[in-house]
C-alpha positions as CSV (number, residue, x, y, z in Angstrom):
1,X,22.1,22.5,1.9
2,X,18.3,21.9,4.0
3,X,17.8,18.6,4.6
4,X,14.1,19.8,3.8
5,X,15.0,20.3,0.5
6,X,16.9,17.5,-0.1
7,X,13.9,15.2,0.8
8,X,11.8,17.6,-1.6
9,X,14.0,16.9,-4.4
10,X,14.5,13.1,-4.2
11,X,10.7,12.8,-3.8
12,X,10.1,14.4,-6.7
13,X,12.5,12.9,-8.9
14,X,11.9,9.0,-7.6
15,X,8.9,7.7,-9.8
16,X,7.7,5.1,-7.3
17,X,7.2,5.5,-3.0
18,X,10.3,6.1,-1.1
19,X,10.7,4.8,2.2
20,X,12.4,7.2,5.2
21,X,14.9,4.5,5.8
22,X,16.0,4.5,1.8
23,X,15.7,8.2,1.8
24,X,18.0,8.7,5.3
25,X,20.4,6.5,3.9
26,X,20.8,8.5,0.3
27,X,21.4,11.5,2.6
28,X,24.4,10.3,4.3
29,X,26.2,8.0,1.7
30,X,26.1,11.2,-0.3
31,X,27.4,13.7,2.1
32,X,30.1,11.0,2.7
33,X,30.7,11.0,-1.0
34,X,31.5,14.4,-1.0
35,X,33.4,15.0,1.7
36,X,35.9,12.1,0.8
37,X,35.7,13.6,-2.6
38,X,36.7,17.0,-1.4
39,X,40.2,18.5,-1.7
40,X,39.2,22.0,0.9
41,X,38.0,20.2,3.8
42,X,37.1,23.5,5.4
43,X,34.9,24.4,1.7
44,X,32.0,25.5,2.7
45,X,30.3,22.7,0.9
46,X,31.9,20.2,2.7
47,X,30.9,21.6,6.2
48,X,27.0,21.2,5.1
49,X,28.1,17.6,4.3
50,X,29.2,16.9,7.7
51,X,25.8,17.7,9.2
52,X,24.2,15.8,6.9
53,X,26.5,12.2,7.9
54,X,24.5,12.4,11.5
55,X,21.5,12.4,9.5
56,X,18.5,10.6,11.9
57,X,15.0,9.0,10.0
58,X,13.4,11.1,12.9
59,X,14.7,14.1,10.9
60,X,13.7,12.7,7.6
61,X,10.2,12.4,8.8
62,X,10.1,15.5,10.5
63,X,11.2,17.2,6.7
64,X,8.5,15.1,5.4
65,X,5.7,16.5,8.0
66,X,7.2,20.2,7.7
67,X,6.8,19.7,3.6
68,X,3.3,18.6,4.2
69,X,2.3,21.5,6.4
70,X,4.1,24.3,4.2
71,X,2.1,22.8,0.9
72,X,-1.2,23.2,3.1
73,X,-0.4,26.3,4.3
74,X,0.6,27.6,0.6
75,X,-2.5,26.0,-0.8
76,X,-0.5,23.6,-3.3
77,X,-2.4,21.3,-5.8
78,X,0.0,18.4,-4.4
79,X,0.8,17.1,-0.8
80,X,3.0,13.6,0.3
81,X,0.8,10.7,1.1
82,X,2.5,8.1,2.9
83,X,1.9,4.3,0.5
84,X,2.4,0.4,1.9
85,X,6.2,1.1,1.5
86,X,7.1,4.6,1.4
87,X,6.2,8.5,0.7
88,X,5.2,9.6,-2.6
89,X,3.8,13.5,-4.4
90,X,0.5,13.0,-5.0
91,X,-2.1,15.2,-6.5
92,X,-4.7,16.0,-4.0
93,X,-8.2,14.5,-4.9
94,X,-9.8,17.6,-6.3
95,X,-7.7,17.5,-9.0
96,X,-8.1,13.9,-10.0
97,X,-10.1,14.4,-12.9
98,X,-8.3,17.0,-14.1
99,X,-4.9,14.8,-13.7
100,X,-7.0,11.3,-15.3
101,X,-7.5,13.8,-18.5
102,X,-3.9,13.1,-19.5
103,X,-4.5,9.5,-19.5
104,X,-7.8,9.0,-21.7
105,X,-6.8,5.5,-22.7
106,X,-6.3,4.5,-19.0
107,X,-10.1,4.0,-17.6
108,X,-10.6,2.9,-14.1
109,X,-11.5,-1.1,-14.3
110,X,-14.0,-1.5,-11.6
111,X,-14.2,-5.0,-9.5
112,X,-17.2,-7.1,-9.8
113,X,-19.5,-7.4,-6.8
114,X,-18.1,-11.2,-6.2
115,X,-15.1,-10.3,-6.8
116,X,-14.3,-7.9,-3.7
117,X,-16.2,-10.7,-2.0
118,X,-13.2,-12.8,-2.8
119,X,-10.8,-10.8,-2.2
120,X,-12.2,-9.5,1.5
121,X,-12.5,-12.9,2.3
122,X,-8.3,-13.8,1.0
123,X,-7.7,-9.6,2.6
124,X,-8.7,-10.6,6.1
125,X,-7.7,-14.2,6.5
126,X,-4.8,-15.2,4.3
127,X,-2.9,-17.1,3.6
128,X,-6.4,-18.7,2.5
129,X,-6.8,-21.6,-0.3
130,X,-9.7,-21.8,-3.0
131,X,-11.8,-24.3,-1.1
132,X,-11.5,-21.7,2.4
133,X,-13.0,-19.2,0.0
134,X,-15.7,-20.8,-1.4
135,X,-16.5,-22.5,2.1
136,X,-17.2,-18.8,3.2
137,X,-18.7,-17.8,-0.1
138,X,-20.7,-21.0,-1.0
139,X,-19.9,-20.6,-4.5
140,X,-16.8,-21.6,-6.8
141,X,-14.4,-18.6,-6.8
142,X,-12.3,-19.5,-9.7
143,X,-12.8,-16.9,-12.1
144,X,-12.9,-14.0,-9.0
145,X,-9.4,-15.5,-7.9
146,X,-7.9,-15.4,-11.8
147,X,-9.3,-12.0,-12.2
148,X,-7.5,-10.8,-9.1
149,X,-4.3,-12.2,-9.8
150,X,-4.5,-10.7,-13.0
151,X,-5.3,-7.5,-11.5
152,X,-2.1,-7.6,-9.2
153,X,-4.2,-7.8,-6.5
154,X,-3.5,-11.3,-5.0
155,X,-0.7,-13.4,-5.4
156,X,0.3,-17.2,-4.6
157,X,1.7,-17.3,-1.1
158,X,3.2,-20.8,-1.2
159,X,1.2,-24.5,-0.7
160,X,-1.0,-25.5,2.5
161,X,-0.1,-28.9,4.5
162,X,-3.1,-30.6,3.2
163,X,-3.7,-33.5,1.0
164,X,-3.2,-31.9,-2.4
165,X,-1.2,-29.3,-1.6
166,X,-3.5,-26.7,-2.6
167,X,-2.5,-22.6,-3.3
168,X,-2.5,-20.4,-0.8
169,X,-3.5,-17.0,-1.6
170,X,-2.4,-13.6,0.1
171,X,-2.9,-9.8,-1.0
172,X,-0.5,-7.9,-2.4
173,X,1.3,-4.3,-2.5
174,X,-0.4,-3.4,-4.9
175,X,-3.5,-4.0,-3.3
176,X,-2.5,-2.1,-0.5
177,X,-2.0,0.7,-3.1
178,X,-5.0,0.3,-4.6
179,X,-7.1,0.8,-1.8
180,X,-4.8,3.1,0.1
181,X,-3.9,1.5,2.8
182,X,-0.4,1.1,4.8
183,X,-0.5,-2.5,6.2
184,X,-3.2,-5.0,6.5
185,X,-3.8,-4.3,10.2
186,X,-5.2,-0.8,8.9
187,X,-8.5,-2.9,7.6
188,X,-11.3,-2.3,9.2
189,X,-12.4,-4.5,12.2
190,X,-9.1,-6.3,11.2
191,X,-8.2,-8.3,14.5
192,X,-12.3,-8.9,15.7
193,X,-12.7,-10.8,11.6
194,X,-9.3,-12.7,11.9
195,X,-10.6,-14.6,15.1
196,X,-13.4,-15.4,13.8
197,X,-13.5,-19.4,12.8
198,X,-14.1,-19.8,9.1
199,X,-16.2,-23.0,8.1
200,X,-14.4,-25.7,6.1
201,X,-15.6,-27.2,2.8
202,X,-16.5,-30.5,4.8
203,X,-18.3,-28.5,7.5
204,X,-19.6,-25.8,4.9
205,X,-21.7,-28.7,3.6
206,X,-22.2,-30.6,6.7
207,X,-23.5,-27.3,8.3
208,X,-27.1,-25.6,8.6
209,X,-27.3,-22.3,7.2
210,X,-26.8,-20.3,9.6
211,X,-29.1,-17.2,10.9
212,X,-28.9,-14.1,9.2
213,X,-27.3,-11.9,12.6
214,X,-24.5,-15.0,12.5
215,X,-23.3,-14.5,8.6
216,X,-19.9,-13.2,8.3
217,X,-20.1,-9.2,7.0
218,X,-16.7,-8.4,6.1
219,X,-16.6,-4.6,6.3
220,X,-16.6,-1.9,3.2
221,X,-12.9,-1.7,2.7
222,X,-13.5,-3.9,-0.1
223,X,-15.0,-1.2,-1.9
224,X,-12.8,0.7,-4.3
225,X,-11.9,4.4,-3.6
226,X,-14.3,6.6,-5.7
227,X,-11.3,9.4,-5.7
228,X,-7.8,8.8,-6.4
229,X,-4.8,10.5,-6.3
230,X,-2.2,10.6,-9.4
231,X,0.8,11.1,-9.1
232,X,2.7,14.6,-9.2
């Protein structure tokens, strides 16, 4: 059996991303399986199996590249989009509305203006604590940060070594998904904002204001995607 078609079939049937490594490893623990399994070791079955054991995740991706191509080539409604941990079918974005019509009680819930302030601000430097937030934003952030925990967005990372021990926040996968991204470090201006130094709440309110051309501008990745894709 192609291993092209193998990777077809177990994307399609697996409901959330699946990684290369999780898919290479399917491949040969089943073609293992069925050799052992086999009574005719020369069946023809069983030779296909043996190919598939030396299974590689360079081959895996190169199925998953060669799948890509042939649905562009064919002109296919659907294509692979690689998420923060693994390859999923996706329905290209032309046919997102069409696709949103089977879910009309499912409405996109749009982030306030403060709140993808916040969570820029916990995106680019986190692990990041309430007061670090609202030394950058000026403002209390406790309904932005309970809105984006409820979202999925954010999540607790642990406690900073301060007096208090106050929450540290990070971003989540499902932020990643959201905003379809593969890892942090694809944010824009990523390593130029994480260098910058970030005001404390003691120097936040010792501080001047500073000069417009010296604010911090944390770049439009923060903005939600205007087109999705579903699912296949």
């Amino acid at each position: 059996m192609e291993l092209i078609k193998i990777v077809e079939a177990m994307l399609f049937s697996y409901q959330e991303p699946l990684s290369v490594e999780l898919m290479c490893r399917a491949v040969k623990e089943t073609a293992k399986d069925m050799i052992e399994a086999a009574e005719n070791e020369n069946a023809p079955e069983v030779l296909e199996a043996a190919d598939l054991v030396k299974v590689n995740e360079a081959q895996v991706s190169q199925a998953i590249q060669d799948l890509i191509a042939g649905y562009d080539k064919d002109g296919r409604s659907f294509t692979l989009v690689e998420r923060a941990t693994g390859w999923r079918l996706c329905a290209k974005g032309d046919f997102a509305e069409w696709c949103r019509a089977l879910y009309p009680g499912k409405k996109a819930q749009r982030l306030s203006q403060p709140a993808l302030e916040t969570l820029a601000i916990i995106a680019y430097r986190q692990p990041i604590t309430r007061s670090g937030m609202e030394a950058v934003r000026g403002v209390s952030v406790d309904a932005m940060v309970q809105q984006l925990l409820d979202r999925g967005l954010i999540r607790v990372e642990g406690r900073a070594e301060l007096p208090g021990r106050p929450l540290l926040y990070g971003t989540t996968e499902g932020f990643l998904e959201h905003f379809n991204i593969k890892e942090i470090d694809d944010l824009p201006n990523s390593q130029e904002l994480r260098r910058v130094k970030l005001p404390t709440a003691p120097e936040a309110e010792a501080a001047p204001a500073a000069e417009p051309e010296q604010q911090l501008n944390f770049p439009s990745v923060v903005e939600e995607p205007t087109e999705g894709q579903p699912p296949v």
